[in-house]
CHARMM-style PDB file with segment names, atoms N, HN, CA, C and O in Angstrom:
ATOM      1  N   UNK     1     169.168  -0.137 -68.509  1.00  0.00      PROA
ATOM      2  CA  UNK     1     169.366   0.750 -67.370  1.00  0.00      PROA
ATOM      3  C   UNK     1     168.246   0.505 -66.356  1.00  0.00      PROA
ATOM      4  O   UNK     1     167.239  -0.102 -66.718  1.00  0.00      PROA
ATOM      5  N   UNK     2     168.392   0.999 -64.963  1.00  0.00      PROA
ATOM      6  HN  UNK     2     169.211   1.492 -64.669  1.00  0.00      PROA
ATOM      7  CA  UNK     2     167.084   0.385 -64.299  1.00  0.00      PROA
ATOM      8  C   UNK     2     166.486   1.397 -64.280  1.00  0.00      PROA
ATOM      9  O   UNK     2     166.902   2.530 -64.525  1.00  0.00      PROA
ATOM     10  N   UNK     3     165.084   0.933 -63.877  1.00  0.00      PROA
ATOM     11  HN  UNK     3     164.746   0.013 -63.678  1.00  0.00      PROA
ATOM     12  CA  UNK     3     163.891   1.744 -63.593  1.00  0.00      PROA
ATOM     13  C   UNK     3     164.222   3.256 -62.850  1.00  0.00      PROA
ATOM     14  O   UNK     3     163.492   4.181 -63.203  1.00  0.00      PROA
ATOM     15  N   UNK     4     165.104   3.498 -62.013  1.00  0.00      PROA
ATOM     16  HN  UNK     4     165.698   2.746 -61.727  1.00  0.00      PROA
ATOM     17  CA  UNK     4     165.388   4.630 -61.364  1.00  0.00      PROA
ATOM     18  C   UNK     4     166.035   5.644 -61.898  1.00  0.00      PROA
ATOM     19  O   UNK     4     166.367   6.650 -61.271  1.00  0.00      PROA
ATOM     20  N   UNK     5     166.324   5.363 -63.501  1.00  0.00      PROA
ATOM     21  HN  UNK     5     166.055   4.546 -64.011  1.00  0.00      PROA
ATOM     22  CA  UNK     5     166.647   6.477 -64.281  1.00  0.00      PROA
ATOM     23  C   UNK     5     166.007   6.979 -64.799  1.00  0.00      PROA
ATOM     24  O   UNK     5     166.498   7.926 -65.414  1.00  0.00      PROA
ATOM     25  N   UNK     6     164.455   6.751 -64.958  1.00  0.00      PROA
ATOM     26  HN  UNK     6     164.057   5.982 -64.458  1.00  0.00      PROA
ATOM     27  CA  UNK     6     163.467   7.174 -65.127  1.00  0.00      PROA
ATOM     28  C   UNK     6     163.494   8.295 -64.926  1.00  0.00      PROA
ATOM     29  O   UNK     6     164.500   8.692 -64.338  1.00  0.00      PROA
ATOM     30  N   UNK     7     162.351   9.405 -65.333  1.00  0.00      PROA
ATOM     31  HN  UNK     7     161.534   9.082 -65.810  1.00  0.00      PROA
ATOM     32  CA  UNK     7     162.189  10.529 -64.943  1.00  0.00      PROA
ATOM     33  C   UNK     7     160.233  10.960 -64.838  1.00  0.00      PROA
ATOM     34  O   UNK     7     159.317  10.652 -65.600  1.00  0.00      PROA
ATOM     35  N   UNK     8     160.241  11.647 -63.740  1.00  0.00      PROA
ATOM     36  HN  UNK     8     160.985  11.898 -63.121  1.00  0.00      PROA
ATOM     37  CA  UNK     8     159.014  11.591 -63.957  1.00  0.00      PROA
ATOM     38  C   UNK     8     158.235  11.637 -64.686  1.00  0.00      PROA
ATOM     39  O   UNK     8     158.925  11.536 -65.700  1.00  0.00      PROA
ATOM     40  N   UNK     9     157.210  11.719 -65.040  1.00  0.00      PROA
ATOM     41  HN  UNK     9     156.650  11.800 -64.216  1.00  0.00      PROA
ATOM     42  CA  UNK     9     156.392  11.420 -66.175  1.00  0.00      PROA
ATOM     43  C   UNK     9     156.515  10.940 -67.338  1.00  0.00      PROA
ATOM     44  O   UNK     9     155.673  11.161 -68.208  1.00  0.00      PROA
ATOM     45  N   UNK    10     157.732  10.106 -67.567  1.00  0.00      PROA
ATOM     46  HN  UNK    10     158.416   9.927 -66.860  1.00  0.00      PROA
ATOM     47  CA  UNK    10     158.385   9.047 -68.458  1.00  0.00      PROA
ATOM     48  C   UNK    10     157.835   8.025 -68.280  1.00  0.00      PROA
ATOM     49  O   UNK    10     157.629   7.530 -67.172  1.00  0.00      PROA
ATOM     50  N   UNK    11     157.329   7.282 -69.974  1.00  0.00      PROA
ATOM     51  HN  UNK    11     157.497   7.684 -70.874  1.00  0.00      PROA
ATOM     52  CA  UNK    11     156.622   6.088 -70.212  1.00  0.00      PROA
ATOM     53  C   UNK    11     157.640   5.131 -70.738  1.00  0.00      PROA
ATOM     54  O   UNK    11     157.963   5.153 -71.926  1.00  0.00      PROA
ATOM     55  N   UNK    12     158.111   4.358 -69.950  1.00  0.00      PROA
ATOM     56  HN  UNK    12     157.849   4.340 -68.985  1.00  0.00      PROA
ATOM     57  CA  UNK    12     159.231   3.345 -70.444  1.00  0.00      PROA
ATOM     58  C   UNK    12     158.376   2.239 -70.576  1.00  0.00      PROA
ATOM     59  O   UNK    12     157.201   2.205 -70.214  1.00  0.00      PROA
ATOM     60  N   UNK    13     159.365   0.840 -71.404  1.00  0.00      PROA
ATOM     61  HN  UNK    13     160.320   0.868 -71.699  1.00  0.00      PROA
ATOM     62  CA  UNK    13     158.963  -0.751 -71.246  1.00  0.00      PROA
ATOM     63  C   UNK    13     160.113  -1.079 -70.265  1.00  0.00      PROA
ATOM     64  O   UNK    13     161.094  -0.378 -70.018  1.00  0.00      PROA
ATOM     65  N   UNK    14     159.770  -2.369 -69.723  1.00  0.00      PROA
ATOM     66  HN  UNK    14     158.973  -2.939 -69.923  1.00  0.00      PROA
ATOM     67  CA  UNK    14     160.673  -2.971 -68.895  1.00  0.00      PROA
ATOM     68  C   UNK    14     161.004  -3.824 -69.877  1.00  0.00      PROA
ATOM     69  O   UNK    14     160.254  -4.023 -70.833  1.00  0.00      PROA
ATOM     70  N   UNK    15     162.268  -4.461 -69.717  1.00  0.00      PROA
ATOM     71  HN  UNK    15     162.877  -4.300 -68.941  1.00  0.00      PROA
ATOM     72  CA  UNK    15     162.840  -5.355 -70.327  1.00  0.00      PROA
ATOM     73  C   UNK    15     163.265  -6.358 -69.603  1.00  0.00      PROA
ATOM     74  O   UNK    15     163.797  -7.292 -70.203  1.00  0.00      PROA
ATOM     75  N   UNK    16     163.167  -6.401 -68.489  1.00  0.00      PROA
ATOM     76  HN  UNK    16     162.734  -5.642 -68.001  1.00  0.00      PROA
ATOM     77  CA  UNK    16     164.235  -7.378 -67.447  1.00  0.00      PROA
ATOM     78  C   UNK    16     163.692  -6.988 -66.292  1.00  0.00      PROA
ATOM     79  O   UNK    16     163.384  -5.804 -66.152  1.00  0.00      PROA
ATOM     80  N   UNK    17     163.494  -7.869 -65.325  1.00  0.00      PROA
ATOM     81  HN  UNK    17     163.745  -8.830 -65.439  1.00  0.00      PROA
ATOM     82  CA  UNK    17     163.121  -7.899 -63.872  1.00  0.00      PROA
ATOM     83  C   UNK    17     164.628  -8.981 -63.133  1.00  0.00      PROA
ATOM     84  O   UNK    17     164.783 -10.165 -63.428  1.00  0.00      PROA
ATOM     85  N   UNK    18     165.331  -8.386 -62.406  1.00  0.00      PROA
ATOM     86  HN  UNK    18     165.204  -7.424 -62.166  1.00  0.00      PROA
ATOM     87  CA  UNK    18     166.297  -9.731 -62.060  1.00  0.00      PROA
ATOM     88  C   UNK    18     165.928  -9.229 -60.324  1.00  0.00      PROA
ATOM     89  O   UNK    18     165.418  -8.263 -59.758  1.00  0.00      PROA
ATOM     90  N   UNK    19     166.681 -10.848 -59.867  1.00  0.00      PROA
ATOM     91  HN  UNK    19     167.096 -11.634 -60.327  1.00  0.00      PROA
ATOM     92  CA  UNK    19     166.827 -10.704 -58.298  1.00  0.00      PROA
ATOM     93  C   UNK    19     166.305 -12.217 -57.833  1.00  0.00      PROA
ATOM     94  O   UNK    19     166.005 -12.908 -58.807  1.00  0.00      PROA
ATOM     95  N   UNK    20     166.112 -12.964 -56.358  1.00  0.00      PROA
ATOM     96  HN  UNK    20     166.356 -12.403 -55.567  1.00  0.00      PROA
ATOM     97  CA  UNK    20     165.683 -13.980 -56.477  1.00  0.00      PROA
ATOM     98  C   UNK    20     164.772 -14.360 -57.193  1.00  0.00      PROA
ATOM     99  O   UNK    20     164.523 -13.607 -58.134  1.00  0.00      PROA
ATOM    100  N   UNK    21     164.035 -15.459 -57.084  1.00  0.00      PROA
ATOM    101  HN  UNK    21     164.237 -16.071 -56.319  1.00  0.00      PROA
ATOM    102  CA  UNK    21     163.205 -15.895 -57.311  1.00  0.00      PROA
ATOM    103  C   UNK    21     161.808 -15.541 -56.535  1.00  0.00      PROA
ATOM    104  O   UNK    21     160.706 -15.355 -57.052  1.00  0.00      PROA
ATOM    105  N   UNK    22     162.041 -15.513 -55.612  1.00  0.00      PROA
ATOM    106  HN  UNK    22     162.936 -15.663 -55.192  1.00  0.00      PROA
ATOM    107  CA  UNK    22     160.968 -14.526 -54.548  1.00  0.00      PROA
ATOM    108  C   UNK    22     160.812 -13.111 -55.197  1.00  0.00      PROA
ATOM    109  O   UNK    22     160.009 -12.545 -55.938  1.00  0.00      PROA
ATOM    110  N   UNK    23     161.458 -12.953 -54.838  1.00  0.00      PROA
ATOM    111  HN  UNK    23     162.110 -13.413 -54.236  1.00  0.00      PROA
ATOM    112  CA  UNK    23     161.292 -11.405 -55.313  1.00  0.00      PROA
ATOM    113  C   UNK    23     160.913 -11.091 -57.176  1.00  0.00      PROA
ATOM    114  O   UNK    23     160.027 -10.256 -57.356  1.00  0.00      PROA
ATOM    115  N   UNK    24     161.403 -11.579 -58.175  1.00  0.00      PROA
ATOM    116  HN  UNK    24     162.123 -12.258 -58.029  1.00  0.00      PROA
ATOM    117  CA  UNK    24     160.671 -11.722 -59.384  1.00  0.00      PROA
ATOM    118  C   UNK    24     159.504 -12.069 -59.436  1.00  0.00      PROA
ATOM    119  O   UNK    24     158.870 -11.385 -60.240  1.00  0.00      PROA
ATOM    120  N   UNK    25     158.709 -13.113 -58.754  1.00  0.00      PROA
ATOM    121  HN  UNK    25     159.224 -13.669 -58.101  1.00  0.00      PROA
ATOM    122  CA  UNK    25     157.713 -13.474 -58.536  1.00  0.00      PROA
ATOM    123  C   UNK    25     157.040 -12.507 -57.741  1.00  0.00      PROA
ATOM    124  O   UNK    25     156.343 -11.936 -58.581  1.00  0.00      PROA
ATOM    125  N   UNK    26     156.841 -12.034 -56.783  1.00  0.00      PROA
ATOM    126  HN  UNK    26     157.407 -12.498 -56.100  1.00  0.00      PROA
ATOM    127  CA  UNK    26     156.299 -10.759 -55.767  1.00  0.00      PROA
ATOM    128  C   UNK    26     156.448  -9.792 -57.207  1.00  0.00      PROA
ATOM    129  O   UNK    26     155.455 -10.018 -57.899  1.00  0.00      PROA
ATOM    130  N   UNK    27     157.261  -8.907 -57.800  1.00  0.00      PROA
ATOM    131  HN  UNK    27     158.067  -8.724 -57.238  1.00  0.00      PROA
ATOM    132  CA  UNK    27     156.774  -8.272 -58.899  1.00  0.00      PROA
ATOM    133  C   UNK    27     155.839  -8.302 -60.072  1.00  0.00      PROA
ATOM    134  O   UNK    27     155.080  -7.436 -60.509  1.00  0.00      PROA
ATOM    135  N   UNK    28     156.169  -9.893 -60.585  1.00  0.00      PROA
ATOM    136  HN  UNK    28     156.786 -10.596 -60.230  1.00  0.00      PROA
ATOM    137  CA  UNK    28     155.618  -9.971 -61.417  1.00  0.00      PROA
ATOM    138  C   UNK    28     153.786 -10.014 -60.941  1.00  0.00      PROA
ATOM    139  O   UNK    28     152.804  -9.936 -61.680  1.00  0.00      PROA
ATOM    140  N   UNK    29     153.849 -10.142 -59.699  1.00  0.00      PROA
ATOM    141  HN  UNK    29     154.646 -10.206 -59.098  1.00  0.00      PROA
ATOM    142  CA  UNK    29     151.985 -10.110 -59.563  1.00  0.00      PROA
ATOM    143  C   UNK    29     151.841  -8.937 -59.737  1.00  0.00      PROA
ATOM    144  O   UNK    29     151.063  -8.439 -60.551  1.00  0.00      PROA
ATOM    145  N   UNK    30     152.674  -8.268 -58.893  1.00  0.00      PROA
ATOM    146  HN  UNK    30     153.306  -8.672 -58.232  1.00  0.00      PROA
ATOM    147  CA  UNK    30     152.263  -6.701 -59.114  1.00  0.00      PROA
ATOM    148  C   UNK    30     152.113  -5.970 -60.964  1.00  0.00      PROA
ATOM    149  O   UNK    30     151.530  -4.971 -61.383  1.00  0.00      PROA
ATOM    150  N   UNK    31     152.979  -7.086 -61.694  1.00  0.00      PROA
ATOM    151  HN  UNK    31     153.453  -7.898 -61.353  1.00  0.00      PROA
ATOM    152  CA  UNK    31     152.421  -6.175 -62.771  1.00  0.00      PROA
ATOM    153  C   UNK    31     153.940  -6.156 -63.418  1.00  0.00      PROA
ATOM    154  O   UNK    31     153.882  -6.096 -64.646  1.00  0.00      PROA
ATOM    155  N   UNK    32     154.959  -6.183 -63.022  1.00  0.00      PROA
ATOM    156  HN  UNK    32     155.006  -6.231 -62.025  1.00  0.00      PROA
ATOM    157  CA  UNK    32     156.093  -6.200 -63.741  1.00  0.00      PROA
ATOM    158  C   UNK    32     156.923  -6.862 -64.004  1.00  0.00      PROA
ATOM    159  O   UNK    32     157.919  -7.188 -63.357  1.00  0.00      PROA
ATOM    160  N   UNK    33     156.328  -7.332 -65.764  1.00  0.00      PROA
ATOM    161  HN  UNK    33     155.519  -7.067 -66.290  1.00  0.00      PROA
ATOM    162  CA  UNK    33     157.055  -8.101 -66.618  1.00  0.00      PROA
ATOM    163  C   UNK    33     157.165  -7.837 -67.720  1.00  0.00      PROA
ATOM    164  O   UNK    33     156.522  -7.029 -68.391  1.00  0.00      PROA
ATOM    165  N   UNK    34     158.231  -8.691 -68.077  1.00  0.00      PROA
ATOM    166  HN  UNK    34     158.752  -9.347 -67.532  1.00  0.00      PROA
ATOM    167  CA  UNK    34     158.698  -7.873 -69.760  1.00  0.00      PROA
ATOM    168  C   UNK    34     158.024  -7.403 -70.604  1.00  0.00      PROA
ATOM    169  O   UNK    34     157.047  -8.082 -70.920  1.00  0.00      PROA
ATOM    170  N   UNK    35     158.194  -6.302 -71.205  1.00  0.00      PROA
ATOM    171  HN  UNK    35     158.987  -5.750 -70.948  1.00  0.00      PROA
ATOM    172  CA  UNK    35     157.034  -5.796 -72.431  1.00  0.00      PROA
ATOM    173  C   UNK    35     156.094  -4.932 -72.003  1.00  0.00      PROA
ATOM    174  O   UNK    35     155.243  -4.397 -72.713  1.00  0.00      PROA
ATOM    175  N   UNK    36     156.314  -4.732 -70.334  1.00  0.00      PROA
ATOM    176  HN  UNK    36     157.006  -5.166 -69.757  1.00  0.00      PROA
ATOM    177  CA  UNK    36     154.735  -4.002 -69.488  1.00  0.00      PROA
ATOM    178  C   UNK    36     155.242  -2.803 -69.820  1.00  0.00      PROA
ATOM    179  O   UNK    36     156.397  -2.844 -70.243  1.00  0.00      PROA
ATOM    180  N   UNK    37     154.601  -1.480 -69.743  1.00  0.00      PROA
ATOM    181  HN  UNK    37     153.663  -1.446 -69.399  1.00  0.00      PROA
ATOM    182  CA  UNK    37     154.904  -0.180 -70.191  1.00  0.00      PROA
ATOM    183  C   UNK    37     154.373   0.333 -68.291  1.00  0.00      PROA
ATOM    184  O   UNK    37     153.413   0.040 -67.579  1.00  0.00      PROA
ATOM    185  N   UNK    38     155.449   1.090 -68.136  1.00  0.00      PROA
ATOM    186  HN  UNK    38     156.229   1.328 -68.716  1.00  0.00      PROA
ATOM    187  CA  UNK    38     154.922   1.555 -66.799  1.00  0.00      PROA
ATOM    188  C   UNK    38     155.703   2.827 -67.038  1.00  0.00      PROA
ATOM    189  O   UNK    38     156.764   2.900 -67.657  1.00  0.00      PROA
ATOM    190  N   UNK    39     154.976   3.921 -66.412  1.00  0.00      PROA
ATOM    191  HN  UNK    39     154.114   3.862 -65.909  1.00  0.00      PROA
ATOM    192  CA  UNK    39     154.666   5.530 -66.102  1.00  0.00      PROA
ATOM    193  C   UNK    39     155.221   5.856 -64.793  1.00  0.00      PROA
ATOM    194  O   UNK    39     154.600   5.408 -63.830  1.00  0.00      PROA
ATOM    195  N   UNK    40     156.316   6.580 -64.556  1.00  0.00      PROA
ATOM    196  HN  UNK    40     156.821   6.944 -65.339  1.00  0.00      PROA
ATOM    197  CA  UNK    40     157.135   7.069 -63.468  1.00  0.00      PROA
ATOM    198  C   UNK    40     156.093   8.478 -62.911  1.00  0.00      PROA
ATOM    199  O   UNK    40     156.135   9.601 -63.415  1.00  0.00      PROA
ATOM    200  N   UNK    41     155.109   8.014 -61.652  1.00  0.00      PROA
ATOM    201  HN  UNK    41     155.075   7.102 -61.243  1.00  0.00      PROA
ATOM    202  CA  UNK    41     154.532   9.392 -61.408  1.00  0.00      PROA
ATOM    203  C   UNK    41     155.815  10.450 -60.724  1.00  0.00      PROA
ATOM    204  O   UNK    41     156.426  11.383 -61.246  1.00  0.00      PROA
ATOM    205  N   UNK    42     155.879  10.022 -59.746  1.00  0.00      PROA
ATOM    206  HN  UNK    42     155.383   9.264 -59.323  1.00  0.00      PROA
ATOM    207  CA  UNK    42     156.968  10.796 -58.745  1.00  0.00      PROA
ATOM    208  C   UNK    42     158.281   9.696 -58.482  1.00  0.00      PROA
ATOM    209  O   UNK    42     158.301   8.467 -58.431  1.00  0.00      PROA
ATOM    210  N   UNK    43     159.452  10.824 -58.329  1.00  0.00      PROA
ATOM    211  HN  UNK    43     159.436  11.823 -58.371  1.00  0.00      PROA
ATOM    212  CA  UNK    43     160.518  10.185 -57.597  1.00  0.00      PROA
ATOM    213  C   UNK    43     161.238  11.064 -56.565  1.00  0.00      PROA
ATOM    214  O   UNK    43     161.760  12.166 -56.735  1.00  0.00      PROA
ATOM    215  N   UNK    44     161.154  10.393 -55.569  1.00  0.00      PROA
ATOM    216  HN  UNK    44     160.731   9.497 -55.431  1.00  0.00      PROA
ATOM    217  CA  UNK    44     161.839  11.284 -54.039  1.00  0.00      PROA
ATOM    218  C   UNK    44     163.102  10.477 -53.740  1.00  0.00      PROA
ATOM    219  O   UNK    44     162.988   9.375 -53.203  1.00  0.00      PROA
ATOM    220  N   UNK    45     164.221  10.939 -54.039  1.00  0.00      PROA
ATOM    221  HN  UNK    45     164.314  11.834 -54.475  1.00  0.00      PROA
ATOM    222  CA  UNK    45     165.003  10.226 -53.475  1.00  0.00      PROA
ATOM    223  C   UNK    45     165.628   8.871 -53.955  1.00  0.00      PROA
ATOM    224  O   UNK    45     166.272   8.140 -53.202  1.00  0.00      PROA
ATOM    225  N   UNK    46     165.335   8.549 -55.525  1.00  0.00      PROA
ATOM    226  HN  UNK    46     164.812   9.142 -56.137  1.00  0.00      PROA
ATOM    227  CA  UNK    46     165.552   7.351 -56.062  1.00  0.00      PROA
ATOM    228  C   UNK    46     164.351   6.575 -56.156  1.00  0.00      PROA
ATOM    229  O   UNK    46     164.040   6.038 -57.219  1.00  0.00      PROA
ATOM    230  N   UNK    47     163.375   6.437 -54.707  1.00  0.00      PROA
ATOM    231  HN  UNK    47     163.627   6.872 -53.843  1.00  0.00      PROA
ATOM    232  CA  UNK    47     161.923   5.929 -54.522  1.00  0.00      PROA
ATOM    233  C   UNK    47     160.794   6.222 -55.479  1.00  0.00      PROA
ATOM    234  O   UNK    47     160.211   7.300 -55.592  1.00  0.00      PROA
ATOM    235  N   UNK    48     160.628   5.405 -55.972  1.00  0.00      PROA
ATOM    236  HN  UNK    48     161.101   4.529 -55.880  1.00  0.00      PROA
ATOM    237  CA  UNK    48     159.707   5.916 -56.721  1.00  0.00      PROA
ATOM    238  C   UNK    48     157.827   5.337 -56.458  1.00  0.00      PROA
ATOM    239  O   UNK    48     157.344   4.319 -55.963  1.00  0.00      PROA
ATOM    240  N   UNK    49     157.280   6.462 -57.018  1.00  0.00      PROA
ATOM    241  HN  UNK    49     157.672   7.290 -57.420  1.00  0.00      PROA
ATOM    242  CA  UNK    49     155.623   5.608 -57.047  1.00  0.00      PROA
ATOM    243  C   UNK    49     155.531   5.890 -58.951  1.00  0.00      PROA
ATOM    244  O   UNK    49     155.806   6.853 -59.667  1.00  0.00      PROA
ATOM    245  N   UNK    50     155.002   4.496 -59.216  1.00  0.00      PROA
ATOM    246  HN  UNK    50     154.778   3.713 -58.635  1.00  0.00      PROA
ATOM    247  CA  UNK    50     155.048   4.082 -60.305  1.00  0.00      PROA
ATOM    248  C   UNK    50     153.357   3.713 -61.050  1.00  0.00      PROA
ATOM    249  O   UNK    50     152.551   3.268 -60.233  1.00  0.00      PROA
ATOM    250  N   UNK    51     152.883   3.869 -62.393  1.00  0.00      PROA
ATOM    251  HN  UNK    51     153.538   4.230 -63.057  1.00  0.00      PROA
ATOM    252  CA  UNK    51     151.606   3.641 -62.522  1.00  0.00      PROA
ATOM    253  C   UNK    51     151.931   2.793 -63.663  1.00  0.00      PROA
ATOM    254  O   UNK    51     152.675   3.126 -64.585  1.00  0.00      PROA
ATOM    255  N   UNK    52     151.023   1.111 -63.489  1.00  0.00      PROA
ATOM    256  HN  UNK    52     150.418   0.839 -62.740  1.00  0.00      PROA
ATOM    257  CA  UNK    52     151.549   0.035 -64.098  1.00  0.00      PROA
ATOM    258  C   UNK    52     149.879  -0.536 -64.112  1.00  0.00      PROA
ATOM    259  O   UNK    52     149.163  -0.733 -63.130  1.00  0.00      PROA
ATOM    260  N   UNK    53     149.632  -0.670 -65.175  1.00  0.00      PROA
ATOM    261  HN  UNK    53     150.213  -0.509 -65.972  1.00  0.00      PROA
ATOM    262  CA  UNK    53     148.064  -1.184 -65.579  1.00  0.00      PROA
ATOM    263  C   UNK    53     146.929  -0.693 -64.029  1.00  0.00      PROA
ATOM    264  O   UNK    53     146.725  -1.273 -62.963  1.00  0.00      PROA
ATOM    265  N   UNK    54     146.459   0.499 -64.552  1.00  0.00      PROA
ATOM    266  HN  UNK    54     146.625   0.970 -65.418  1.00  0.00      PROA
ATOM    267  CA  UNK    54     145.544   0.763 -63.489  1.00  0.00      PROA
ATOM    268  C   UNK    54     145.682   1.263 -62.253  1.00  0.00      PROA
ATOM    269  O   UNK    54     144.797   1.924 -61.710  1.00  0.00      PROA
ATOM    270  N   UNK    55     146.723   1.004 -61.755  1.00  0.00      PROA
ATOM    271  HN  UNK    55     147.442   0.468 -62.196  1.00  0.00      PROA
ATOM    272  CA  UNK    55     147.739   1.011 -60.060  1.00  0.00      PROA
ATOM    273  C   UNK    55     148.418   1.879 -60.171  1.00  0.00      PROA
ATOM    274  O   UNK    55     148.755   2.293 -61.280  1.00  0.00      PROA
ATOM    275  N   UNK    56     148.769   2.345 -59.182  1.00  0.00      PROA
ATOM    276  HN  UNK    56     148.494   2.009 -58.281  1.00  0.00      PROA
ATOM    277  CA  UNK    56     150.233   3.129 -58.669  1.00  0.00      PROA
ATOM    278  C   UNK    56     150.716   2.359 -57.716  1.00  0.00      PROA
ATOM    279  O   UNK    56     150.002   1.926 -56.812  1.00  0.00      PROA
ATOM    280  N   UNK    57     151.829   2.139 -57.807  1.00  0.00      PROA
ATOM    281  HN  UNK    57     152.409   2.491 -58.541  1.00  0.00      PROA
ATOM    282  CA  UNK    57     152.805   1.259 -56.818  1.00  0.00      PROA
ATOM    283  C   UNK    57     153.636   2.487 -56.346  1.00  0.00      PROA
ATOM    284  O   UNK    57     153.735   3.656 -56.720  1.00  0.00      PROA
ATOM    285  N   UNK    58     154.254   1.640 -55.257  1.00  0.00      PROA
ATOM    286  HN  UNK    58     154.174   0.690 -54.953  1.00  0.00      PROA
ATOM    287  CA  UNK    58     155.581   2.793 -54.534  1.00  0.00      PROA
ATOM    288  C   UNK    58     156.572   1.524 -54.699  1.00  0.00      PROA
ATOM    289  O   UNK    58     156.319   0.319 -54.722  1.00  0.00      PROA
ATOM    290  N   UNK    59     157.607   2.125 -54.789  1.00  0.00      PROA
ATOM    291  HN  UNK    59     157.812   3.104 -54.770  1.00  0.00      PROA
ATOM    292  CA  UNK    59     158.675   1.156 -54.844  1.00  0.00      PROA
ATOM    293  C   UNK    59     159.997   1.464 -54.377  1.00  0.00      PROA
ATOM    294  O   UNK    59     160.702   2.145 -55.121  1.00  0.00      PROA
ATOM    295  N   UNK    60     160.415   1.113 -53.370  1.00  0.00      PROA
ATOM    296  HN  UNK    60     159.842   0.560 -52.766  1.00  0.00      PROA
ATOM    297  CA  UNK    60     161.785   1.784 -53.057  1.00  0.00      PROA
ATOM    298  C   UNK    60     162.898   1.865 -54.233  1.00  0.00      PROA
ATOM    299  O   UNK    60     162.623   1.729 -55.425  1.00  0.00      PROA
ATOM    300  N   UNK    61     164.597   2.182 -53.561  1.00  0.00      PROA
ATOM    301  HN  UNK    61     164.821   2.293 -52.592  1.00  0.00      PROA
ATOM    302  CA  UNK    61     165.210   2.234 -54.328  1.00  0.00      PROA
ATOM    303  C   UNK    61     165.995   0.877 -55.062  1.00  0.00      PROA
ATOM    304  O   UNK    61     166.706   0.718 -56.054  1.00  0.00      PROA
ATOM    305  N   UNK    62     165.421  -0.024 -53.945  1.00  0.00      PROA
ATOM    306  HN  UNK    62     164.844   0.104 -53.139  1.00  0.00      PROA
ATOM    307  CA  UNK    62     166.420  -1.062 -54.230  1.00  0.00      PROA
ATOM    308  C   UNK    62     165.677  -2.034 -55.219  1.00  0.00      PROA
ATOM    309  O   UNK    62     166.192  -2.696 -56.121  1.00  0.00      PROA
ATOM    310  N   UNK    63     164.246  -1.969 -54.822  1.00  0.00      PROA
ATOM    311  HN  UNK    63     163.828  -1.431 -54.090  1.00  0.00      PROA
ATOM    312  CA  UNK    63     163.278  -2.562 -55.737  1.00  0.00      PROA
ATOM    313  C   UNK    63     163.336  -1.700 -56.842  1.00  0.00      PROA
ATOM    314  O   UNK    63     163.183  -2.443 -57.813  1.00  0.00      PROA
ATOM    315  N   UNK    64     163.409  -1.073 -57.057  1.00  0.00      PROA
ATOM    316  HN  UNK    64     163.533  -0.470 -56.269  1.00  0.00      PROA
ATOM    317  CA  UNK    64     163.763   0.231 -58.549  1.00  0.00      PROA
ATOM    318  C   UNK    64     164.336  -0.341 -59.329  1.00  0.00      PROA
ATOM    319  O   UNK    64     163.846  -0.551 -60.439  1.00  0.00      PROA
ATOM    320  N   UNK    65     165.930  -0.898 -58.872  1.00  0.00      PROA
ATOM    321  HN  UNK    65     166.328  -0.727 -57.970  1.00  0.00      PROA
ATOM    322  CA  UNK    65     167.062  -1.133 -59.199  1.00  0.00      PROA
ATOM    323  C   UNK    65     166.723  -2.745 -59.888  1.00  0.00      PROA
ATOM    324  O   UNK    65     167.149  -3.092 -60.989  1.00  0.00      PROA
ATOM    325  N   UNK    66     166.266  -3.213 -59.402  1.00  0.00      PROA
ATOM    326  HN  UNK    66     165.920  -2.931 -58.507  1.00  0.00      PROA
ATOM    327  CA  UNK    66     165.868  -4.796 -60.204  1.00  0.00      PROA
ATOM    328  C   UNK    66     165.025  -4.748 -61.746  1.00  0.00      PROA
ATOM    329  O   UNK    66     165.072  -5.533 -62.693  1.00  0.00      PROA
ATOM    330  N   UNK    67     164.371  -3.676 -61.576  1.00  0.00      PROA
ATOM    331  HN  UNK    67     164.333  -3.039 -60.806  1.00  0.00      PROA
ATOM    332  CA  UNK    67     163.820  -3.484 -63.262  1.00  0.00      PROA
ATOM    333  C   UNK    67     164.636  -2.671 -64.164  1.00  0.00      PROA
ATOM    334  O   UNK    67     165.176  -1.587 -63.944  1.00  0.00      PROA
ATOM    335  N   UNK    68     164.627  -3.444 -65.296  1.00  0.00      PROA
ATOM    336  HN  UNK    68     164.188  -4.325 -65.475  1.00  0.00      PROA
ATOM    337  CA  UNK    68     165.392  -2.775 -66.387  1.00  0.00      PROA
ATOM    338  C   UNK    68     164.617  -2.526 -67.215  1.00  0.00      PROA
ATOM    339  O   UNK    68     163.709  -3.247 -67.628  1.00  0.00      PROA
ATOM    340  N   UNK    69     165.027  -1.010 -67.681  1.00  0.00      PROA
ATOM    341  HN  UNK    69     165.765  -0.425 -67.345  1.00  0.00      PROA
ATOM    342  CA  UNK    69     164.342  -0.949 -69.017  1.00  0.00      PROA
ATOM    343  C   UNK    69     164.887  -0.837 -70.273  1.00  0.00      PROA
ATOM    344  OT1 UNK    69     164.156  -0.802 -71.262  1.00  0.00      PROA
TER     345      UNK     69
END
């Protein structure tokens, strides 16, 4: 399921990152790849800000939608 079913303060793993190749790559610096455990702080709207080794990211909905967990 993707990342945007999350719920706040839910500690999921990702399992899957899909989408180009650009764009997998642009995530994966940020921190999301298989096996990473990332923490849903807030979600407004599908958008989420996300806490992934150390960071909080924001991530829209569509970028949401490319991680599976």
């Amino acid at each position: 399921m993707p990342l945007t079913m999350a719920k706040a303060g839910e500690t999921v793993t990702i399992r899957k990152v899909s989408g180009r190749d650009e764009v997998r790559q642009h995530l994966a610096e940020l921190g999301f790849v298989a096996d990473s455990d990332v923490t849903v702080v807030s979600e407004i709207a599908g958008n989420l800000i996300v806490q992934i080794k150390d960071s909080r990211i924001a991530l829209d909905k569509t970028m949401a939608n490319r991680i599976r967990i």
